[in-house]
C-alpha positions in Angstrom: 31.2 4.6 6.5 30.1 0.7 7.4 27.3 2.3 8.9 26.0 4.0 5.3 24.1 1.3 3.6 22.8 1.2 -0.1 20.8 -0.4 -2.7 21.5 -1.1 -6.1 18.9 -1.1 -9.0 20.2 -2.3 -12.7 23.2 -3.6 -10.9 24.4 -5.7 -13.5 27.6 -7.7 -13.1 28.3 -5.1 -9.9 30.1 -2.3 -11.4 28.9 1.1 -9.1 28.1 -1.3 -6.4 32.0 -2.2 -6.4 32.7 1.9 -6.1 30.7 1.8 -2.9 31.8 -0.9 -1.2 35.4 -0.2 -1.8 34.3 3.4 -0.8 32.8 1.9 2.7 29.3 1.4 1.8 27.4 -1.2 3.3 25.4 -2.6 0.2 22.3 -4.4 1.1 20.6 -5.1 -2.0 20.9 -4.9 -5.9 17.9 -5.4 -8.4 18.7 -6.5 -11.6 16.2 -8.9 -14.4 19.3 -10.0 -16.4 19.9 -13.9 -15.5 23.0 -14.0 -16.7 24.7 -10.9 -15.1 23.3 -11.8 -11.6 24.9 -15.3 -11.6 28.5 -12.8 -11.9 27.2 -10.7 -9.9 26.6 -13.3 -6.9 30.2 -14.9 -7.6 31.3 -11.1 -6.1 28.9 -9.9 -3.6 27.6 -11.8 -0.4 24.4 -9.4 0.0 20.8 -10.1 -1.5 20.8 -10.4 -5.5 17.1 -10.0 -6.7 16.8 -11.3 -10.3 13.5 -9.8 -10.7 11.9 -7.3 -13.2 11.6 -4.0 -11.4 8.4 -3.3 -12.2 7.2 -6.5 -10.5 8.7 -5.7 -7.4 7.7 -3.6 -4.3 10.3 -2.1 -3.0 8.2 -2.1 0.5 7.8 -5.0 1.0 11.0 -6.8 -0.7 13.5 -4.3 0.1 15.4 -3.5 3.0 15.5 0.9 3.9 19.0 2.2 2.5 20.9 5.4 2.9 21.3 5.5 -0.7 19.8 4.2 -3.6 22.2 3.4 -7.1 20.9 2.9 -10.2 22.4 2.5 -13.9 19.1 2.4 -15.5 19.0 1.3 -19.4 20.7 4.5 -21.1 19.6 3.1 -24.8 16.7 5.3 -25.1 18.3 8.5 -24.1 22.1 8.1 -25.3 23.2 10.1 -28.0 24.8 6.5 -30.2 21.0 5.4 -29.8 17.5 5.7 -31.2 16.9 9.0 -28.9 13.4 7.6 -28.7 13.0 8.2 -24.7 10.4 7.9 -22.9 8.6 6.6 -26.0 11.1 3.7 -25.6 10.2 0.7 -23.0 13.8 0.9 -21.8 13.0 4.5 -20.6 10.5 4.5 -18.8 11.9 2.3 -16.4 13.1 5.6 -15.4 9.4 6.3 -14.0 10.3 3.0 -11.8 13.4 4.2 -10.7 11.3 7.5 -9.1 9.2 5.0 -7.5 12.0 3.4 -5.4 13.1 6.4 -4.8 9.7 7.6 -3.3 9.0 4.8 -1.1 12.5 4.0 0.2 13.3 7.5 0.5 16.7 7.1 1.0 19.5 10.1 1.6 21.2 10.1 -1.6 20.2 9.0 -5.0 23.5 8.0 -7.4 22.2 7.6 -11.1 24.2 6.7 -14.2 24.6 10.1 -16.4 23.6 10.1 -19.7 23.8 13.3 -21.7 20.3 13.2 -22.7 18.1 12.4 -20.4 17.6 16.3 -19.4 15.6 16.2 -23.1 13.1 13.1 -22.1 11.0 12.3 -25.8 12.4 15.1 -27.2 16.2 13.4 -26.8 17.8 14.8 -30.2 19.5 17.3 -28.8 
């Protein structure tokens, strides 16, 4: 599988990106805007750590073509402990950012965090 590459968005301190690489993966890349979980983050991984906001990137132009694209997006809006507010919630809609990535990198497999309610969107009381 060193011939499989992905890309991690809300990587954090490198928890699914950990998964794939013991799995085999090659990991290429990992997006994440909090300062303080990159700096962990690059003490573990060798590949390129982009401490940017997501929706100030261009994943074109700043990111590499991978197989498959990670991504444990903020779960506070959606998740059943939380406000449920969803897409009404800034936090969610980075979900909407997330579908960009996937459109233009267009990779083979897309590996998303579950949270129960997602499904329900603004309507995430269920």
């Amino acid at each position: 599988m060193k011939n499989i590459t992905a890309g991690e968005l809300f990587a954090g301190i490198g928890g699914i990106g950990l998964g794939f690489k013991k799995a085999g993966f090659k990991l290429s890349w990992a997006n994440e805007i909090d300062e303080k979980a990159c700096v962990t983050y690059n003490k573990n991984f060798k590949h390129a750590m982009l401490n940017k906001d997501m929706k100030e990137l261009d994943p074109e132009k700043e990111l590499k073509k991978v197989d498959v694209i990670t991504g444990g997006f903020p779960c506070q809006a959606f998740s059943i402990a939380g406000y449920r507010k969803g897409f009404e919630d800034e936090r969610g809609i980075l979900f909407f950012d997330t579908l960009r990535f996937i459109k233009e990198i267009n990779p083979k497999v897309i590996f998303l965090e579950n949270v129960k309610n997602l499904l329900f969107g603004n309507n995430a009381t269920k």
